[in-house]
LUMGUTI-890479 format. One line per field, with one value per residue (C-alpha): residue number from 1; residue in one letter; chain; z, x, y. Coordinates in pm, 1 decimal, padded with zeros to 6 digits, m for minus. Layout:
seq <- c(NUM, ...)
type <- c(A, ...)
mol <- c(A, ...)
up <- c(Z, ...)
east <- c(X, ...)
north <- c(Y, ...)
END
This chain:
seq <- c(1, 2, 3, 4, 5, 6, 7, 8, 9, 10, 11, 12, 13, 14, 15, 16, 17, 18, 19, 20, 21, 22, 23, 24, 25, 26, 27, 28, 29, 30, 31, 32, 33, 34, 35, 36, 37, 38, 39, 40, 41, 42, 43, 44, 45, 46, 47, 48, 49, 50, 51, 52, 53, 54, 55, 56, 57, 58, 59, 60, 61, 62, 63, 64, 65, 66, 67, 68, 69, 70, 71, 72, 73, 74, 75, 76, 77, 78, 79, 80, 81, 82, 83, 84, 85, 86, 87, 88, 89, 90, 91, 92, 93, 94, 95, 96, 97, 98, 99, 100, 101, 102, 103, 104, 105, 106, 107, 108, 109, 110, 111, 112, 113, 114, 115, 116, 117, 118, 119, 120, 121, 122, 123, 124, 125, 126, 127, 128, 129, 130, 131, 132, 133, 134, 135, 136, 137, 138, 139, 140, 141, 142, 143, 144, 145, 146, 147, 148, 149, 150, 151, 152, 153, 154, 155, 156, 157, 158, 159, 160, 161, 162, 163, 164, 165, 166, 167, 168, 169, 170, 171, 172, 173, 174, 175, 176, 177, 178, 179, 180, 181, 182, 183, 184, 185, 186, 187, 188, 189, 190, 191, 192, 193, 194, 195, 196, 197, 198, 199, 200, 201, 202, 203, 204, 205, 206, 207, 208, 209, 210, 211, 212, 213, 214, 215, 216, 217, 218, 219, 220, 221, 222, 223, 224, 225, 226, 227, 228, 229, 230, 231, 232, 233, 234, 235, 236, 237, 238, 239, 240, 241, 242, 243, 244, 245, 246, 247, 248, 249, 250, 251, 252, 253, 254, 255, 256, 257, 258, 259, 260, 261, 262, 263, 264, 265, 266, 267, 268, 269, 270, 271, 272)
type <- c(X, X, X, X, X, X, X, X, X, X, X, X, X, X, X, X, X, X, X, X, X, X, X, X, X, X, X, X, X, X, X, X, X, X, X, X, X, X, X, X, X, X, X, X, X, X, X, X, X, X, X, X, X, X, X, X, X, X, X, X, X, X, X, X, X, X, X, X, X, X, X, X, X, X, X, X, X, X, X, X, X, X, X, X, X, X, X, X, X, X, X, X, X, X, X, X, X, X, X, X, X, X, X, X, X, X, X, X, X, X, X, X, X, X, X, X, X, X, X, X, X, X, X, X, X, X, X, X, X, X, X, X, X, X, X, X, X, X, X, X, X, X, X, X, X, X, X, X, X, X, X, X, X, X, X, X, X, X, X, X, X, X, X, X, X, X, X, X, X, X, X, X, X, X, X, X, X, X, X, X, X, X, X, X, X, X, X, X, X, X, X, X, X, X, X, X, X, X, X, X, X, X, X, X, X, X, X, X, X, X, X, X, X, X, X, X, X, X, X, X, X, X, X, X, X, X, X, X, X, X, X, X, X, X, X, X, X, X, X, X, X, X, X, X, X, X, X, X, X, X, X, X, X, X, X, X, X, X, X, X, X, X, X, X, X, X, X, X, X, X, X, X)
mol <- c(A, A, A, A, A, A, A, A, A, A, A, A, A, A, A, A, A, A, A, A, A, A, A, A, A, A, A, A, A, A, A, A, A, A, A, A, A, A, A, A, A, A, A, A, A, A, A, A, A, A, A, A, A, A, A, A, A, A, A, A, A, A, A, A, A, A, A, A, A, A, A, A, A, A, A, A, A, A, A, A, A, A, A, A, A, A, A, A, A, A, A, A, A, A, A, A, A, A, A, A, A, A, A, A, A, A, A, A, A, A, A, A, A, A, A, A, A, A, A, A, A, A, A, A, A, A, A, A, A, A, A, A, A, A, A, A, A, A, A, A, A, A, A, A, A, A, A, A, A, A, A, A, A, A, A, A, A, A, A, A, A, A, A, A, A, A, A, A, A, A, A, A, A, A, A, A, A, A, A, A, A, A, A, A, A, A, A, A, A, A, A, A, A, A, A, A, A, A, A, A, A, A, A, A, A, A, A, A, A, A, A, A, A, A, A, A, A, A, A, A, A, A, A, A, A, A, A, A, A, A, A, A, A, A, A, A, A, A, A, A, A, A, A, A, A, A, A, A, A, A, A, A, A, A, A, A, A, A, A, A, A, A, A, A, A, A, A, A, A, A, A, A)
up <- c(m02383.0, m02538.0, m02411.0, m02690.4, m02649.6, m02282.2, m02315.3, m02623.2, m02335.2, m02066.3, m02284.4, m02411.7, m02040.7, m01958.1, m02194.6, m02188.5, m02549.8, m02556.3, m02832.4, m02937.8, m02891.6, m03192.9, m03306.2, m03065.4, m03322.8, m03192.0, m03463.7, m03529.6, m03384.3, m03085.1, m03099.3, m03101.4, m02841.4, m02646.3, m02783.0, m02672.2, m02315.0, m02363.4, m02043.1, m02162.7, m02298.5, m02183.3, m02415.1, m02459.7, m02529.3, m02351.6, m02336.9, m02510.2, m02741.8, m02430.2, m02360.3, m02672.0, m02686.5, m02329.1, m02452.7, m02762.5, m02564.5, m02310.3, m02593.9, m02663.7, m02299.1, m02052.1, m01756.4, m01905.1, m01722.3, m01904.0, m01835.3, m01910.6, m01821.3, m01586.3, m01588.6, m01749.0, m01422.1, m01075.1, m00756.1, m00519.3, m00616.5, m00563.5, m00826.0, m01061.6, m00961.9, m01105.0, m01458.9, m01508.4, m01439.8, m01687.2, m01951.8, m01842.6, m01709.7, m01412.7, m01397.9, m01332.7, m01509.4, m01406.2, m01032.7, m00943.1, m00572.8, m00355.6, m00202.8, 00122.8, 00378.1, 00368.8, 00025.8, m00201.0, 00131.9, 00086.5, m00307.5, m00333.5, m00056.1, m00212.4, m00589.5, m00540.8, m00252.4, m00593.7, m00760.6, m00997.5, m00958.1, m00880.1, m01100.8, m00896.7, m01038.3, m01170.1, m00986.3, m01060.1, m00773.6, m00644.7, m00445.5, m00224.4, m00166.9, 00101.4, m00143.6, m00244.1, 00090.1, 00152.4, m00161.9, m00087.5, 00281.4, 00103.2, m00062.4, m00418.6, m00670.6, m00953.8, m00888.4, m01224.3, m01315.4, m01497.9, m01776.7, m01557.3, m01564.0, m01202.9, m01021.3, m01079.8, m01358.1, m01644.0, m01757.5, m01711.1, m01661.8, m01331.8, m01574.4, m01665.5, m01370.2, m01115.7, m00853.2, m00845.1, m00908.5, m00709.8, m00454.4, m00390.6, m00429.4, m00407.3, m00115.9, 00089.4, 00062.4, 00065.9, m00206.0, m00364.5, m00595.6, m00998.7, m01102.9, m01469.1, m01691.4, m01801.2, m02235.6, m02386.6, m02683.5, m02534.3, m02765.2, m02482.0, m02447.7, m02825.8, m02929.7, m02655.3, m02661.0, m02897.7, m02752.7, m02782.8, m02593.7, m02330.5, m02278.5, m02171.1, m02002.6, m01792.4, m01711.5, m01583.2, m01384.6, m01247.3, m01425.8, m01469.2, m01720.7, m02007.1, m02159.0, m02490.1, m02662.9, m02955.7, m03169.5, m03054.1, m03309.4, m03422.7, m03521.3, m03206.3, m03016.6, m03239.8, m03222.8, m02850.4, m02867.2, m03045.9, m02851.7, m02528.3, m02649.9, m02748.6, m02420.4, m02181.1, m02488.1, m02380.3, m02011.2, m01934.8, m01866.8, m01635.5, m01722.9, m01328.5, m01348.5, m01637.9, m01438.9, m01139.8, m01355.3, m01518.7, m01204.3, m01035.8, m01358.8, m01300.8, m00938.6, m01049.5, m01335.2, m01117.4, m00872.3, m01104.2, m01234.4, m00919.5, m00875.3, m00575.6, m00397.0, m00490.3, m00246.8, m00275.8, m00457.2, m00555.6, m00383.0, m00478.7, m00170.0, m00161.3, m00451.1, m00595.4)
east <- c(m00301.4, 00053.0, 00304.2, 00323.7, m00074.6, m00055.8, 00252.5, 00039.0, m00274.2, m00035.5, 00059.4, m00297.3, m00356.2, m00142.6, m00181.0, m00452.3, m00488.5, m00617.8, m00872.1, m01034.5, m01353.9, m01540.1, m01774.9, m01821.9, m01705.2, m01372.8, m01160.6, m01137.4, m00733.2, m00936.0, m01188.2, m00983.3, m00777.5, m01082.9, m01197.6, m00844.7, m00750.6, m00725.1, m00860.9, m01011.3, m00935.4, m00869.5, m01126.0, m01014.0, m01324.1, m01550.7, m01964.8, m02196.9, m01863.1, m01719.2, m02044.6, m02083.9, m01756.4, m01714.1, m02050.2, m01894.3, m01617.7, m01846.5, m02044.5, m01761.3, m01642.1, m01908.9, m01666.9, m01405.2, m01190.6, m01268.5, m01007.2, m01032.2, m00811.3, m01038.2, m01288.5, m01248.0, m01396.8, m01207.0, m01371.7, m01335.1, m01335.6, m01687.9, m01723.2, m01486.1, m01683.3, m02013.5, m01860.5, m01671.8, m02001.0, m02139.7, m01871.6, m01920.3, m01546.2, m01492.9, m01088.1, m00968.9, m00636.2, m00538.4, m00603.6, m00305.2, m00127.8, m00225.0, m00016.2, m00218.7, m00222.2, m00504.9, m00585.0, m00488.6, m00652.3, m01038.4, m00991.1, m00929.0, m01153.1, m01401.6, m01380.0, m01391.6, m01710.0, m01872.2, m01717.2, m01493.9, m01083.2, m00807.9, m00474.2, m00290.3, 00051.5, 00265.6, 00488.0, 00853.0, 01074.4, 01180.6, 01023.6, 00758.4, 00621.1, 00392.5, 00062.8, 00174.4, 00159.2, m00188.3, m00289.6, m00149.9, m00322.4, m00663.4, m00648.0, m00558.6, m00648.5, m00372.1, m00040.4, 00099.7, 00441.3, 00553.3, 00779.0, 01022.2, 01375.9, 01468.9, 01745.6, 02108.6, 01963.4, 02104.1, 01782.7, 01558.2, 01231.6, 01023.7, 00832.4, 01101.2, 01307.4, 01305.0, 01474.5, 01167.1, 00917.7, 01037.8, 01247.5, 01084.6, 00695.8, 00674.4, 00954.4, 00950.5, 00605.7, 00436.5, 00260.9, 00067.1, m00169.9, m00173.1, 00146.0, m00027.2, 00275.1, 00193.9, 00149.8, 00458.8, 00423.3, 00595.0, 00837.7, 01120.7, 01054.2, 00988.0, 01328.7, 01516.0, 01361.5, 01056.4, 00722.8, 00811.5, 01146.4, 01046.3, 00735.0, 00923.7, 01153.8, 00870.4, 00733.0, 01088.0, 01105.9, 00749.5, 00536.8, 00180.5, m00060.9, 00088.3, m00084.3, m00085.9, m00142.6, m00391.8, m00156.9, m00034.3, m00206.8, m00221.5, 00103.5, 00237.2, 00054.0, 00223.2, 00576.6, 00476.3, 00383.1, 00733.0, 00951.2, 00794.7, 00819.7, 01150.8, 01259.9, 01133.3, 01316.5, 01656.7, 01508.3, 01544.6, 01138.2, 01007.3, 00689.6, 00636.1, 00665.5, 00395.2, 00160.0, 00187.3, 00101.2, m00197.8, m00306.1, m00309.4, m00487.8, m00748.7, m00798.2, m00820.7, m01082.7, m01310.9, m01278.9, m01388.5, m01680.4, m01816.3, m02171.4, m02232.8, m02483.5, m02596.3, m02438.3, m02663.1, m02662.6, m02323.6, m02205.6, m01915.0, m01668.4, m01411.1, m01187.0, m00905.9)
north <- c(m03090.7, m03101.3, m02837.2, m02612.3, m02598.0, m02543.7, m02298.9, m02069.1, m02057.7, m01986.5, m01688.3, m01590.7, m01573.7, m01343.6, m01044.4, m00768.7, m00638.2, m00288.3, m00145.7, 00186.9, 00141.8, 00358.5, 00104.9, m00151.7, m00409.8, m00579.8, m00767.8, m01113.4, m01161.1, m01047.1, m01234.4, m01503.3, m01454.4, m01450.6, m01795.0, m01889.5, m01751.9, m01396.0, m01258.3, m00965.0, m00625.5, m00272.5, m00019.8, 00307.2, 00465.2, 00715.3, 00720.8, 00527.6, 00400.0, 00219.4, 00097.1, m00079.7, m00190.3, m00358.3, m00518.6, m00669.0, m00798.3, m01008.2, m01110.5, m01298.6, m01386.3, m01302.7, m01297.1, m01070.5, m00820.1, m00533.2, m00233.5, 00095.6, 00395.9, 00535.5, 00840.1, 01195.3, 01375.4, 01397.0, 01304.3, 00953.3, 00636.7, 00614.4, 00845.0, 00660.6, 00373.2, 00540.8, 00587.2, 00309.7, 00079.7, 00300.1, 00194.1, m00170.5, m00162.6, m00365.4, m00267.7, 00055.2, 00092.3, 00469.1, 00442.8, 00728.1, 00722.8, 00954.1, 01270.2, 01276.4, 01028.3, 00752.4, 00891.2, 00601.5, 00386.4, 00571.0, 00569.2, 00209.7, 00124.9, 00296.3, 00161.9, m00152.2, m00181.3, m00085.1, m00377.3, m00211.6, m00358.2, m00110.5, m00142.1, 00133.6, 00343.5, 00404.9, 00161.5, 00254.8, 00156.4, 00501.4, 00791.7, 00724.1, 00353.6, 00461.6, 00547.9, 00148.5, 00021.2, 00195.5, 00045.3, m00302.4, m00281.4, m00189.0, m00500.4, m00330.0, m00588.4, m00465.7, m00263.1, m00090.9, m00128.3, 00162.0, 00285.5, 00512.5, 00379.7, 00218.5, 00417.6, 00257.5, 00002.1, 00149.9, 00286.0, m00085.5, 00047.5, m00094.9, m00307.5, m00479.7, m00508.2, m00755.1, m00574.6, m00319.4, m00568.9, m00916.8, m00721.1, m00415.1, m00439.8, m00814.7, m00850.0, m00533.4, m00423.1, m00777.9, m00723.8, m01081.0, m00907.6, m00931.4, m00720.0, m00520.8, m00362.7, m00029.6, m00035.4, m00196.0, 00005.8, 00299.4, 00460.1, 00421.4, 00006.6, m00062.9, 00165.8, m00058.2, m00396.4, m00417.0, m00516.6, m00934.6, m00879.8, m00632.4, m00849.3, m01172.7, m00931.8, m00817.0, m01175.0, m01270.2, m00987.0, m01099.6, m00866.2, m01097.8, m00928.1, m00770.4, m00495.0, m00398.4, m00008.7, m00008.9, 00023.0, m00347.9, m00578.3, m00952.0, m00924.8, m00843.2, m01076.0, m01346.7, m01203.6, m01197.4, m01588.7, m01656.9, m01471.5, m01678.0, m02019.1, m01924.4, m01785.1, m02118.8, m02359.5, m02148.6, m02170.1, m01790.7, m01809.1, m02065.6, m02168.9, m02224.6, m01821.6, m01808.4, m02085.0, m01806.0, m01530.6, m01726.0, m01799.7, m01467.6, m01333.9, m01545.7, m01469.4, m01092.6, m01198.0, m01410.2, m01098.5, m00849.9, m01075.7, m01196.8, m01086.3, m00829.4, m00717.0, m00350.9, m00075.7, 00158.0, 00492.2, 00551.3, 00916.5, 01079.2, 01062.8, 01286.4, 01425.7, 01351.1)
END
């Protein structure tokens, strides 16, 4: 495999397109990503829609992660568990942190003995890391970096900054976990860095799945593809730091697809 080859899967690897899910068709840039190292993809779709939809995308790539943002109801993560199943989702993407004590703990604990991975946040480097910590002790499969600018950064979100992500979550809360940036197409990164900038930005900073809005299409993904090949000629981005990132996504993907045992019923446990 040459290097631009192995550089362009590294990349593929690493990003988590996202797709409205209305007619469980998924279109051919997606499709082949898929053939070509996309992971997955996060459907934002609800009912028999996300059904069909997840279904497409492991037609294509039977052990996807498929995301989604998580369930319309409140209760547990048991709960959660029961819908997102439902959907076909095996990656909760909205898993919030908890204001009680042992809350984020029992949530996360209790999504993924169903089999269903946690992406917990928003991260952002302030307030309190303790929900974090909970989550990180649970064994949290994804943490969420968010969109909030880091205090004293000069308005650098967390998903872009390496203090928050490398020093804070990865240093002082041990966290080893798959690092997921919230959507890149938020008006406040694409008015400051566009989605190809902020996205190497983010792996840099040690961000390791990228995910992309809806709105984020082939085009993107190959501005995305340019920007990165770019940004390891100029040696700003390692490829040692996208080998790492490849690597955890994969961990997280085997995770999420790894048959289970059933659990039983699934009970709602507690609300949230």
């Amino acid at each position: 495999m040459n290097a631009l080859h192995r550089l362009a899967t590294l990349v593929d690897s690493c990003l988590l397109p996202s797709i409205e899910g209305r007619h469980g068709t998924l279109p051919d840039w997606l499709l082949r990503g898929l053939e070509r190292g996309t992971p997955g993809a996060a459907v934002h779709a609800y009912g028999p829609a996300a059904r069909a939809t997840t279904d497409a995308v492991r037609a294509a790539l039977p052990d996807a992660l498929t995301g989604h943002p998580g369930p319309r109801r409140p209760g547990g993560g048991s709960a959660a568990a029961a819908e997102l199943v439902t959907a076909g989702a095996n990656l909760h993407l909205g898993v919030r942190p908890g204001l009680r004590a042992d809350e984020t703990r029992v949530f996360v604990t209790d999504l993924q003995t169903h089999g269903v991975a946690g992406a917990l946040g928003p991260f952002t480097g302030a307030g309190s890391l303790r929900p974090f910590a909970e989550g990180a002790a649970a064994g949290v499969r994804a943490i969420t970096a968010g969109h909030t600018p880091v205090p004293d950064a000069d308005g650098v979100p967390a998903a872009l900054s390496a203090p928050a992500i490398t020093g804070i979550l990865r240093g002082e809360l041990g966290y080893g976990g798959v690092v997921v940036s919230d959507a890149l197409d938020a008006p406040a990164i694409v008015d400051s860095w566009g989605v190809p900038g902020a996205a190497v930005l983010a792996w840099i900073a040690g961000v390791d799945l990228l995910r992309l809005g809806p709105a984020s299409g082939e085009g993107v993904r190959e501005a995305i593809h340019t920007a990165a090949a770019r940004a390891v000629f100029d040696g700003d981005l390692p490829v040692s730091r996208l080998e790492e990132a490849a690597e955890r996504v994969a961990r997280l993907r085997r995770w999420a697809c790894e048959p289970r045992m059933p659990t039983g019923p699934i009970a709602t446990r507690g609300d949230r």
